[in-house]
N, CA, C and O of each residue as an XYZ file, in Angstrom:
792
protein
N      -1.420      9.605     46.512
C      -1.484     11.029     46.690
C      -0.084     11.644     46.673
O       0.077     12.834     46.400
N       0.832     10.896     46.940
C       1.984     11.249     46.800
C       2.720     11.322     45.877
O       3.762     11.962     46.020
N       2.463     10.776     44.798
C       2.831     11.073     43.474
C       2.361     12.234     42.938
O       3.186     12.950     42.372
N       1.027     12.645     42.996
C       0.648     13.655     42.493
C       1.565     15.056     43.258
O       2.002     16.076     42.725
N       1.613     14.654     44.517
C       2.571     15.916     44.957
C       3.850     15.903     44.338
O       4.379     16.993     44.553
N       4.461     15.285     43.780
C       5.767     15.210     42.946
C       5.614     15.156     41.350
O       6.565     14.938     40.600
N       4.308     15.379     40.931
C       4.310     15.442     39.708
C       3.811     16.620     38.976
O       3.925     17.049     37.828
N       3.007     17.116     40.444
C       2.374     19.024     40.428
C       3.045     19.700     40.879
O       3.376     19.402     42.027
N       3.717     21.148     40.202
C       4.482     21.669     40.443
C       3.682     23.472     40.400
O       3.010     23.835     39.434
N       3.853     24.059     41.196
C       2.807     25.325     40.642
C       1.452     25.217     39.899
O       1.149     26.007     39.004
N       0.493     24.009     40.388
C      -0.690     23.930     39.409
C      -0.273     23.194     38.562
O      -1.075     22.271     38.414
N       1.070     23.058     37.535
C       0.604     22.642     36.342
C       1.412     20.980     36.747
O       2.027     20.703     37.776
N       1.205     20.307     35.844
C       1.244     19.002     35.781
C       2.845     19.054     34.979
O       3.086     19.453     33.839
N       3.808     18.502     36.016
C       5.434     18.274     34.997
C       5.713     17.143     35.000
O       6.399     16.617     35.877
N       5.167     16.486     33.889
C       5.703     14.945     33.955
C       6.878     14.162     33.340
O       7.009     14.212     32.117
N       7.759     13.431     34.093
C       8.941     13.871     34.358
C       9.408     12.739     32.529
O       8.966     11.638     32.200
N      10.093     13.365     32.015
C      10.835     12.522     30.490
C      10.779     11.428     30.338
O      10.677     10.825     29.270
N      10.857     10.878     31.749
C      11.323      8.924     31.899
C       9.537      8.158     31.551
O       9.244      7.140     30.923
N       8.690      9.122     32.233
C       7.393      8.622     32.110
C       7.101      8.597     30.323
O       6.542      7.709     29.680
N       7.589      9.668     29.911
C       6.921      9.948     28.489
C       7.912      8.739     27.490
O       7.639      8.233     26.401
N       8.980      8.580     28.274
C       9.805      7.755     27.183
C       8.834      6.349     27.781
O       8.138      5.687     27.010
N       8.933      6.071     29.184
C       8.401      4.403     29.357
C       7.012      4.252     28.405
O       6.860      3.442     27.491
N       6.115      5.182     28.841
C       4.683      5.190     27.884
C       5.082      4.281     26.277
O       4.989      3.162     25.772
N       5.677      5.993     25.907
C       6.234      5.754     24.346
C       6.783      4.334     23.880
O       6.676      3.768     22.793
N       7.397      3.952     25.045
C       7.946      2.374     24.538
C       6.953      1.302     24.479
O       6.685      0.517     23.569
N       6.434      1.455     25.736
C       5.154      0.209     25.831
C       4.234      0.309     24.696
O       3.680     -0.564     24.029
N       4.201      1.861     24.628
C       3.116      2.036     23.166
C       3.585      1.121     21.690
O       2.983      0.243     21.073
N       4.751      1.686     21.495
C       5.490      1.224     20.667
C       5.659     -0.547     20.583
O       5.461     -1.108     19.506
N       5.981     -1.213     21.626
C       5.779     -2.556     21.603
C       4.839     -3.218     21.709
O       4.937     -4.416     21.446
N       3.571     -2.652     22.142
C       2.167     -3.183     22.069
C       1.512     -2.771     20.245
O       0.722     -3.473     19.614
N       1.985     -1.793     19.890
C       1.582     -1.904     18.590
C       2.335     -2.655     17.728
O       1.736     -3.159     16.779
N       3.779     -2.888     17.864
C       3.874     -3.955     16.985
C       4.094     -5.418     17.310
O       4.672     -6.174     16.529
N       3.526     -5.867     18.710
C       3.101     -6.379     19.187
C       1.423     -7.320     18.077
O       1.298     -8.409     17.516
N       0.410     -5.984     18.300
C      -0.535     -5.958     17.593
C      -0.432     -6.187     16.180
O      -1.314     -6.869     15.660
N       0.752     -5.606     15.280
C       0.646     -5.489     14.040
C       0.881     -6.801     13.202
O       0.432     -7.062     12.086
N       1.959     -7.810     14.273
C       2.458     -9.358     14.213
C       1.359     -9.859     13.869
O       1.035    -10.458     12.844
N       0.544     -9.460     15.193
C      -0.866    -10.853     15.513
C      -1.820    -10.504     14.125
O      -2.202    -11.312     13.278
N      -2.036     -9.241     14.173
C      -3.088     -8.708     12.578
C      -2.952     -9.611     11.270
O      -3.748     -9.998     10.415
N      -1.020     -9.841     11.590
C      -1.040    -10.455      9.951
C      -0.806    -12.061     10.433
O      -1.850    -12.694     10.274
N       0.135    -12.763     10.902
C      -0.182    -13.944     11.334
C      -1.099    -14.435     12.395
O      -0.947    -15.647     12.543
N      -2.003    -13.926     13.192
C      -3.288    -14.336     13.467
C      -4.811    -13.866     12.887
O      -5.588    -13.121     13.485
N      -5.010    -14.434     11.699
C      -6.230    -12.793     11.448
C      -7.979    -13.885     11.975
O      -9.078    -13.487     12.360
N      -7.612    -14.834     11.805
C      -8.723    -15.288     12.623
C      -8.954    -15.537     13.915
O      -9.745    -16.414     14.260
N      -8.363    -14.876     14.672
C      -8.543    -14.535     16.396
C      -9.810    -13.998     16.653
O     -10.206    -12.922     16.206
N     -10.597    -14.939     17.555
C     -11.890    -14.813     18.546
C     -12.168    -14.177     19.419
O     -12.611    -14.794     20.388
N     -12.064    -12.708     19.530
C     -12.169    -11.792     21.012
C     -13.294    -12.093     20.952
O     -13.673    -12.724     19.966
N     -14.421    -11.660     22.229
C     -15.822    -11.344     22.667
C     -16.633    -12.352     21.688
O     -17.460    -11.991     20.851
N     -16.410    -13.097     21.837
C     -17.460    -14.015     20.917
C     -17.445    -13.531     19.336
O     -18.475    -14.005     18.859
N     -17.032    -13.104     18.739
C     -16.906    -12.599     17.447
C     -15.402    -12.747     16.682
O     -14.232    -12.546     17.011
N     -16.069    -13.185     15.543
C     -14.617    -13.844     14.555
C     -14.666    -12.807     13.272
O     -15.479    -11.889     13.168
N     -13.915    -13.044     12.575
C     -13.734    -12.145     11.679
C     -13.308    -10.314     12.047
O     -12.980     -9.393     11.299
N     -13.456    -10.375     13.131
C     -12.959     -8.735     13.591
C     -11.326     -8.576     14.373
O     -10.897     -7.677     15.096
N     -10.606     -9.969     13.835
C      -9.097     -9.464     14.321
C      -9.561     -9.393     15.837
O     -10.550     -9.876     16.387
N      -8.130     -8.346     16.504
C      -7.395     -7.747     17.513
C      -8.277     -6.397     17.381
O      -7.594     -5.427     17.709
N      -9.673     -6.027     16.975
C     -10.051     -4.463     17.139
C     -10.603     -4.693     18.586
O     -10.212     -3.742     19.263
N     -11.378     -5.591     19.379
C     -11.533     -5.672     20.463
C     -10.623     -4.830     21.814
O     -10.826     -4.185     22.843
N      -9.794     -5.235     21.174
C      -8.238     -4.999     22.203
C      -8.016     -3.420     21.588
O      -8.080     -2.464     22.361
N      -7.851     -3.302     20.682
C      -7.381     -2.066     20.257
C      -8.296     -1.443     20.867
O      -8.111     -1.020     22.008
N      -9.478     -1.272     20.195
C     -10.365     -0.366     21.118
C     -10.013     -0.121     22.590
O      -9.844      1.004     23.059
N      -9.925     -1.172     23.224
C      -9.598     -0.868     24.861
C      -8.459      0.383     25.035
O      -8.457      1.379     25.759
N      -7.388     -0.191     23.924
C      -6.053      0.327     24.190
C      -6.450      2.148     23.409
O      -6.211      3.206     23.992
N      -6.741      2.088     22.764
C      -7.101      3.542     22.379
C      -7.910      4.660     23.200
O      -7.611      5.851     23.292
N      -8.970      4.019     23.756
C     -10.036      4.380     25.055
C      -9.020      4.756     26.175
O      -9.070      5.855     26.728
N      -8.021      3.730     26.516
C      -6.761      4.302     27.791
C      -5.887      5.469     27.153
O      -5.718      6.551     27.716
N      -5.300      5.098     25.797
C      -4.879      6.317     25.653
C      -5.419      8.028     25.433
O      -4.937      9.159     25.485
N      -6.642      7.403     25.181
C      -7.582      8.751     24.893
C      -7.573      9.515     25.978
O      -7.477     10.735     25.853
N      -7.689      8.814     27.433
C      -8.447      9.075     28.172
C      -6.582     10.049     29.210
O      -6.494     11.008     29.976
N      -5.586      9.142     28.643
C      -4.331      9.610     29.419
C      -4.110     10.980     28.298
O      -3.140     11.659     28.632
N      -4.496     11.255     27.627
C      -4.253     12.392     26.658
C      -5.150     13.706     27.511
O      -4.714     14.829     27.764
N      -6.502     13.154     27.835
C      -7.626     14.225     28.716
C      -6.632     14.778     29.481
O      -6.226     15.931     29.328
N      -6.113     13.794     30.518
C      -5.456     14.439     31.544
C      -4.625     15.143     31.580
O      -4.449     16.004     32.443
N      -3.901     14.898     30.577
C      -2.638     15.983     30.102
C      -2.777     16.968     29.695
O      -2.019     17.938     29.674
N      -4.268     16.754     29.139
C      -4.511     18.468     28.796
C      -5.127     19.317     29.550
O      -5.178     20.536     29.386
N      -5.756     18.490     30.657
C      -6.340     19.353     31.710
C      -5.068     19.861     32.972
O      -5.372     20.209     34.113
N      -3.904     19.809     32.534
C      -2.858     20.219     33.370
C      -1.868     20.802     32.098
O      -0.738     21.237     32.322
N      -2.363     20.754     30.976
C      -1.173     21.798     30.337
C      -1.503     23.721     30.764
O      -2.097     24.511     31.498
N      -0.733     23.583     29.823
C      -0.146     25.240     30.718
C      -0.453     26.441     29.358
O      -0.788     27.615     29.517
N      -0.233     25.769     28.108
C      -0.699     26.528     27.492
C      -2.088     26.171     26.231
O      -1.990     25.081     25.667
N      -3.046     26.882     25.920
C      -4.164     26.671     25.529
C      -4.278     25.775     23.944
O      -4.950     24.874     23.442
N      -3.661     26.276     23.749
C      -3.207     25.526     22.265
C      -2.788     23.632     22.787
O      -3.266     22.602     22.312
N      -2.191     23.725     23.427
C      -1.717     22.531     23.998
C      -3.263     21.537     24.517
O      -3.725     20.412     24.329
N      -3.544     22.540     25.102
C      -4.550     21.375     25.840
C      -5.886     21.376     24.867
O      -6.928     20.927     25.342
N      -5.873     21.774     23.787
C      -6.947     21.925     22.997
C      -6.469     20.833     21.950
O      -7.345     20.290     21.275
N      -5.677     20.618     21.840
C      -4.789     19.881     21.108
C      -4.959     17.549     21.690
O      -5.267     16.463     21.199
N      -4.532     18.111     22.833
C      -4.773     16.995     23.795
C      -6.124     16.784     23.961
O      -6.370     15.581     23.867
N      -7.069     17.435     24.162
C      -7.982     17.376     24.952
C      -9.031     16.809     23.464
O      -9.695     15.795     23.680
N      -9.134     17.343     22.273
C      -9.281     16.998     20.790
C      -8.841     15.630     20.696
O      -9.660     14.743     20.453
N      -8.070     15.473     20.804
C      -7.334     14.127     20.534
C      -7.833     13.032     21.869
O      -8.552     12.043     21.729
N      -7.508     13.298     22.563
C      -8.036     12.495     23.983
C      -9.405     11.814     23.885
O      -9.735     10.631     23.977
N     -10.419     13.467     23.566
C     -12.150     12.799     23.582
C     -11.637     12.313     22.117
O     -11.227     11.155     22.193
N     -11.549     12.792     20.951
C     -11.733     11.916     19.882
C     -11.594      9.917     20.074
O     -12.327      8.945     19.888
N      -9.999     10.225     20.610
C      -9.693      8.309     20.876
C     -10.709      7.579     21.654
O     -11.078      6.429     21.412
N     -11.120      8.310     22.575
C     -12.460      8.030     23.946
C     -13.625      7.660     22.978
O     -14.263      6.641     23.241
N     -13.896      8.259     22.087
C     -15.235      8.138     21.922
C     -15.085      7.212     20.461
O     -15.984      6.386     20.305
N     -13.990      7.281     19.342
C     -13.671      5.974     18.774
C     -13.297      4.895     19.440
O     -13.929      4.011     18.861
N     -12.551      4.279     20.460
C     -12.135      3.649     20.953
C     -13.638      2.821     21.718
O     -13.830      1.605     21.700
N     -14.250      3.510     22.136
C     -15.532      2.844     21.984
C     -16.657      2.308     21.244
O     -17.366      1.344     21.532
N     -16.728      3.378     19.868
C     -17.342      2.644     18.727
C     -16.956      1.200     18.409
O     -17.482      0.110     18.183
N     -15.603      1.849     18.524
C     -15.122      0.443     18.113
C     -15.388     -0.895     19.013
O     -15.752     -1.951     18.495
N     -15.109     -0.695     20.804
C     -15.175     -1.544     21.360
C     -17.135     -2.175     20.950
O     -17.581     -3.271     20.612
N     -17.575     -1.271     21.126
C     -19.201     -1.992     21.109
C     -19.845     -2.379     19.743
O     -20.917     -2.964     19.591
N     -18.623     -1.756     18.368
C     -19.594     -2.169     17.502
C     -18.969     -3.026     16.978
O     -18.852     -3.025     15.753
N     -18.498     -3.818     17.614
C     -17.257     -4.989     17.276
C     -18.639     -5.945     16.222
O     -18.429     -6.432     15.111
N     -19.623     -5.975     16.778
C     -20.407     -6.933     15.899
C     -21.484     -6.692     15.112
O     -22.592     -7.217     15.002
N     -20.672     -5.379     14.350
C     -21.441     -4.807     13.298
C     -21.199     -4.742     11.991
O     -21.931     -3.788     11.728
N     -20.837     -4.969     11.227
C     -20.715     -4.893      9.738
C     -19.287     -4.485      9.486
O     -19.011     -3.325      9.792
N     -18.189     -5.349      8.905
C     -17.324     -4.502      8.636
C     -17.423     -3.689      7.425
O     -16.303     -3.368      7.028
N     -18.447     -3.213      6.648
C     -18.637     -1.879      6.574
C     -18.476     -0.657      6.893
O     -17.544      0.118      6.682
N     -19.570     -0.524      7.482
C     -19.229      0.381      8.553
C     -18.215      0.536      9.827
O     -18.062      1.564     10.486
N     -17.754     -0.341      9.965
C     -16.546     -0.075     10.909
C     -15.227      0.241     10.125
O     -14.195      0.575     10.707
N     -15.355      0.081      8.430
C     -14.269      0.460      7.986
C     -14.313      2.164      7.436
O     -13.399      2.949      7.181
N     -15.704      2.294      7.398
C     -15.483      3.643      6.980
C     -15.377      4.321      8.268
O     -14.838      5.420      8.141
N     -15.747      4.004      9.592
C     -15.187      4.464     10.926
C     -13.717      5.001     11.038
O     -13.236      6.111     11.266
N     -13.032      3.345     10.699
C     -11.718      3.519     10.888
C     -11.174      4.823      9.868
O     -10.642      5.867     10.247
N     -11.470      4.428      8.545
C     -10.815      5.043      7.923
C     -11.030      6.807      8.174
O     -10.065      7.571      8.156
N     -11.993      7.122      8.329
C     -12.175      8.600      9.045
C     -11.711      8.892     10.307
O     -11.669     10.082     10.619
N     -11.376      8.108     11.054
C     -10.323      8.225     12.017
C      -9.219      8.196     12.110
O      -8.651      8.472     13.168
N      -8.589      7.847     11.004
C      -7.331      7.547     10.799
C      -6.866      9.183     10.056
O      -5.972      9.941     10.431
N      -7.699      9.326      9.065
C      -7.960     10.702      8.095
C      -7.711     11.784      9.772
O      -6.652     12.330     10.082
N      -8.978     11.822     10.563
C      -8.743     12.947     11.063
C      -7.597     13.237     12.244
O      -7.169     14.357     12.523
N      -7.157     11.868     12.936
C      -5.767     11.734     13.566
C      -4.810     12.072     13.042
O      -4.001     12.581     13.818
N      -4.357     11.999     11.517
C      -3.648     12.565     10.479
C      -3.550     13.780     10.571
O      -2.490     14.316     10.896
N      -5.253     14.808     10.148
C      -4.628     15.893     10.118
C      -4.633     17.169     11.562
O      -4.029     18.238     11.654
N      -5.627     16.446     12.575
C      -4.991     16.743     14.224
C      -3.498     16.743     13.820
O      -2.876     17.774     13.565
N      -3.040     15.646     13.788
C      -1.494     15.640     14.339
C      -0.454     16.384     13.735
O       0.380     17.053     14.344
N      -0.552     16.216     12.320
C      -0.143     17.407     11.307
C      -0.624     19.187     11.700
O       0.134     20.077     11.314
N      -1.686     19.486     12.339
C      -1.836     20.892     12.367
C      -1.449     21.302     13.649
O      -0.902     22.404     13.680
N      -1.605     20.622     14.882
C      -0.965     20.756     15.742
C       0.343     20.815     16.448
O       0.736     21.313     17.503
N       1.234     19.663     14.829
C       2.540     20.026     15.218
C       3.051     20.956     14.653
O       4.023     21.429     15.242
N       2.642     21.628     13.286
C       2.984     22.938     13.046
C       2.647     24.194     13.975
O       3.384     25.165     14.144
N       1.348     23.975     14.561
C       0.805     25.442     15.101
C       1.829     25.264     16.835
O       1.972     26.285     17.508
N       2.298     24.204     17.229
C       3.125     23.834     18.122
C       4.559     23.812     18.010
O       5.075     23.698     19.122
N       5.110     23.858     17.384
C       6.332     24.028     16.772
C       7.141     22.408     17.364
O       8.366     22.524     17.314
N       6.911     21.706     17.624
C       7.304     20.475     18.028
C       8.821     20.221     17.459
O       9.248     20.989     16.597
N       9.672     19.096     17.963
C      11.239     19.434     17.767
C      10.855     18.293     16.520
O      11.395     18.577     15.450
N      10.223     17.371     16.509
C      10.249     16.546     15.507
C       9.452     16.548     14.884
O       8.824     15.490     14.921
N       8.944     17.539     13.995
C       7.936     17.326     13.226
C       8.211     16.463     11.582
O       7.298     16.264     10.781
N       9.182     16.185     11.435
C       9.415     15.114     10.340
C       8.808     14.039     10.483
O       8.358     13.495      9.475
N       8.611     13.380     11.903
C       8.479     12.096     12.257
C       6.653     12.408     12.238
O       5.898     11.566     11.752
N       6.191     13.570     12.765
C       4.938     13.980     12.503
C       4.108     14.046     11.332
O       2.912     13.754     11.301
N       5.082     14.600     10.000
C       4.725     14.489      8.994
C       4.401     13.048      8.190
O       3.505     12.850      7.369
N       5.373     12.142      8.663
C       5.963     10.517      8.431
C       4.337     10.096      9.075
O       3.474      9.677      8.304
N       4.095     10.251     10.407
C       2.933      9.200     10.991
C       1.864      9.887     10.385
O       1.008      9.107      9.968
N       1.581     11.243     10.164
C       0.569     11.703      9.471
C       0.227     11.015      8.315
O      -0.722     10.249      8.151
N       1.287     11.436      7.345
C       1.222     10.268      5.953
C       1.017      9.176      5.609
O       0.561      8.863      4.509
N       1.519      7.946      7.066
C       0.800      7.130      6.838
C      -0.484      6.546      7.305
O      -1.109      5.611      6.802
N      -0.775      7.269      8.371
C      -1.862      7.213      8.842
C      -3.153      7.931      7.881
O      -4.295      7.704      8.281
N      -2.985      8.783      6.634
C      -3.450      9.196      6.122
C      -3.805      7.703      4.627
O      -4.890      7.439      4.110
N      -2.422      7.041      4.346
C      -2.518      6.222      3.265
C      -2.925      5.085      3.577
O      -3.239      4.394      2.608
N      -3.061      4.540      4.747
C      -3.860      3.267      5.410
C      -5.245      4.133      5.714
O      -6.173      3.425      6.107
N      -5.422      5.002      5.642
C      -7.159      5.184      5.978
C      -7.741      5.185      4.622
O      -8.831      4.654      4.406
N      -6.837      5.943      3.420
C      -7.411      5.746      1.818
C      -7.349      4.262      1.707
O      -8.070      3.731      0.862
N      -6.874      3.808      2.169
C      -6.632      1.957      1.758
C      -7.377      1.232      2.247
O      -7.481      0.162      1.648
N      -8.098      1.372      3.300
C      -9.412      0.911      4.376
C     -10.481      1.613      3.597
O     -11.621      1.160      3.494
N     -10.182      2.442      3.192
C     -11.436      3.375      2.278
C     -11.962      2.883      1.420
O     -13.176      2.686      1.380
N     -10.963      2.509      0.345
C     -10.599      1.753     -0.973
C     -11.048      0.116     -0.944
O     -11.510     -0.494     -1.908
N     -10.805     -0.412      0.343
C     -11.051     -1.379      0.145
C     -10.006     -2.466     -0.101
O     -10.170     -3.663     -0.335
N      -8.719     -1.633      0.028
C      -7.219     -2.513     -1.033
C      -6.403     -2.387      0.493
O      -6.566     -1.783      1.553
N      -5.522     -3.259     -0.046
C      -5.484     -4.656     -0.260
C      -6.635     -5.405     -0.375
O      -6.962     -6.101     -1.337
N      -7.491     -5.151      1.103
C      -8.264     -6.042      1.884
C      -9.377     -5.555      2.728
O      -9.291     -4.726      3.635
N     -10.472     -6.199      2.298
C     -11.657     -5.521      2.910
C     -11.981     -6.483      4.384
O     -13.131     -6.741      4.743
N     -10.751     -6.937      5.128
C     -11.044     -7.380      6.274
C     -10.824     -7.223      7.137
O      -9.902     -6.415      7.243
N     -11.566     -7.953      8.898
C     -11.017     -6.993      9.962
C      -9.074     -7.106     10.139
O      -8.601     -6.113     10.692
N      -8.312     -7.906      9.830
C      -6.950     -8.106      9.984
C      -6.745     -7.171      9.229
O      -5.886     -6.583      9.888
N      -6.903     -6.479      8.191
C      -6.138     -5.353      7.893
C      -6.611     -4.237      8.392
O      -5.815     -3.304      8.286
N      -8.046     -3.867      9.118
C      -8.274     -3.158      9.959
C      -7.242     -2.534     11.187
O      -6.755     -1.421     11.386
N      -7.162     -4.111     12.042
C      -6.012     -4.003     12.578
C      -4.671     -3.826     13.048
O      -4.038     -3.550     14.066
N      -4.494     -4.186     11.525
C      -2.982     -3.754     11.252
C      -2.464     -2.089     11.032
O      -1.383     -1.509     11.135
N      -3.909     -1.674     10.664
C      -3.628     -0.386     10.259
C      -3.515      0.659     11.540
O      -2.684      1.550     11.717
N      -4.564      0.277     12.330
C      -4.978      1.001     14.101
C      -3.398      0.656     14.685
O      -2.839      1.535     15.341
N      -2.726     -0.583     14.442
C      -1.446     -0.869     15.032
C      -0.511      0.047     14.859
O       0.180      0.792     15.553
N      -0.722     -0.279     13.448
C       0.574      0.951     12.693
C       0.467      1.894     13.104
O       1.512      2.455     13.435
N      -0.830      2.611     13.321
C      -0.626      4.236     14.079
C       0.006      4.409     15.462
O       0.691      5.260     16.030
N      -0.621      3.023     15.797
C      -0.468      2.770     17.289
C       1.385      3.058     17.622
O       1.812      4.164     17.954
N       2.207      1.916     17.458
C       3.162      2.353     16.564
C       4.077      3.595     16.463
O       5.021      3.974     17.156
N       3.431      4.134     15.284
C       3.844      6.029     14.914
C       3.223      6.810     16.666
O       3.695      7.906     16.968
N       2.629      6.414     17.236
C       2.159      7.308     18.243
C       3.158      7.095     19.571
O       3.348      7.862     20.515
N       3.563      6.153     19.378
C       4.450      5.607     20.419
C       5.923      6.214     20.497
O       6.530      6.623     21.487
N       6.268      6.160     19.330
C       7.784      6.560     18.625
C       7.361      8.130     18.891
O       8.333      8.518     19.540
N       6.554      9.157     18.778
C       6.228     10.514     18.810
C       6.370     10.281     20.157
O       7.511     10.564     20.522
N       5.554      9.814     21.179
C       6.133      9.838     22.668
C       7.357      9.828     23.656
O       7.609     10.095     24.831
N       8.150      9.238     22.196
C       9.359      8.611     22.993
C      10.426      9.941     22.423
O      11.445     10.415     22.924
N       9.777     10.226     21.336
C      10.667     11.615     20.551
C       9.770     12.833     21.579
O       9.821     13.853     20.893
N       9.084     13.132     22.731
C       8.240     13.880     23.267
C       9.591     13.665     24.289
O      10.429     14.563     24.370
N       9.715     12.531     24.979
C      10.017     12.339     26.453
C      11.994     12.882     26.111
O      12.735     13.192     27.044
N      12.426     12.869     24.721
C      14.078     12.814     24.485
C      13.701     14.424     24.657
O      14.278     15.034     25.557
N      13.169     14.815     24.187
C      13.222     16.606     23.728
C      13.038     17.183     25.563
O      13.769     18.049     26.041
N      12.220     16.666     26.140
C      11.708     17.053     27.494
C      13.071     17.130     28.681
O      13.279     17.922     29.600
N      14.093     15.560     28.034
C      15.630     15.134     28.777
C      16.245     16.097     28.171
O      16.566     16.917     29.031
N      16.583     16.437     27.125
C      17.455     17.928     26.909
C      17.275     18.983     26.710
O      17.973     19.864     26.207
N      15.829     18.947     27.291
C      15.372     20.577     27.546
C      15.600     20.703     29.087
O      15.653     21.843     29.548
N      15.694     19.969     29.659
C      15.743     19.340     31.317
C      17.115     19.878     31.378
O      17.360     20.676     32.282
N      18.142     19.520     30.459
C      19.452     19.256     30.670
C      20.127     20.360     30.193
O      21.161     20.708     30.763
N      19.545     21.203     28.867
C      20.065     22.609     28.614
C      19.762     23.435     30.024
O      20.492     24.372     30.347
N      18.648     23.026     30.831
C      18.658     24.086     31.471
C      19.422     24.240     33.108
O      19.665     25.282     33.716
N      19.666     22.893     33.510
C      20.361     22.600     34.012
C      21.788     23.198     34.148
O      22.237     23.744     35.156
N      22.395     23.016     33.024
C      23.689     23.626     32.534
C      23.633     24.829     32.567
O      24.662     25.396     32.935
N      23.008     25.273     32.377
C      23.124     26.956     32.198
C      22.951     27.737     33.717
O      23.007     28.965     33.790
């Protein structure tokens, strides 16, 4: 309870740079963490099921982040923001579970899943960082793009119509989402610090 009193400030939720950079990193090393195992482990056994990679795990890990995105938007401050979060949050929540339960369903259909998830995380993240004015939207445009060319490629079928390149691809975003956190938590330290100074 005491954290929350140091992390609520007037109602709204100020969470302090160091959190958004630690997130961003762990994110960042658990996806390429993930992206290793995708290509040199692709026959790994989660939940009794072979042939489906590391999506087991991913799913979990997407479902937590979905769900830490809700919260952030139910304490942002402005509407655009939390519509933004809150879009993105239930979206990961409710893929992040397809995925976890339909681990033993056809990779078919779990690829045209992915790949429409990947498509619409793309252009969430792309319209939101324009209508947001975000300090890095290059790096936005960068994870958009590829999160857009690994979902045509899961689409396509190319390289590889299997769950390891499934995986690799959920990583890679995983990844780009991490590095945006950590470019979230730098902008937050010298917006902290312009104002400081002044």
């Amino acid at each position: 309870m005491k954290i929350l009193k140091i992390l609520i400030k007037d109602g709204l939720l100020n969470i302090p740079w160091w959190i958004w950079l630690s997130q961003g990193c762990s994110v960042v090393v658990i996806g390429l963490l993930f992206t290793a195992g995708s290509l040199l482990n692709t026959e790994v056994a989660i939940l009794s099921t072979t042939g489906f990679s590391w999506l087991a795990i991913l799913g979990i890990l997407i479902i937590i982040l979905g769900i830490l995105d809700c919260i952030d938007a139910i304490f942002s401050k402005e509407i655009c923001d939390y519509m933004q979060r809150m879009n993105a949050g239930v979206l990961d929540i409710v893929f992040g579970s397809l995925l976890l339960f339909g681990i033993s369903d056809t990779l078919e259909r779990l690829s045209l899943m992915i790949a429409l998830y990947l498509f619409t995380r793309s252009i969430l993240r792309t319209v939101f960082a324009i209508k947001l004015k975000v300090s890095h939207l290059a790096l936005n445009f960068l994870a958009s793009v590829i999160s857009l060319i690994l979902g045509v490629m899961i689409w396509q079928e190319w390289p590889a119509h299997e769950g390891w390149f499934f995986s690799f691809s959920l990583s890679i975003d995983l990844v780009f989402r991490g590095l945006l956190m950590i470019f979230v938590g730098l902008f937050i330290k010298n917006k902290n610090n312009i104002a400081f100074e002044s």
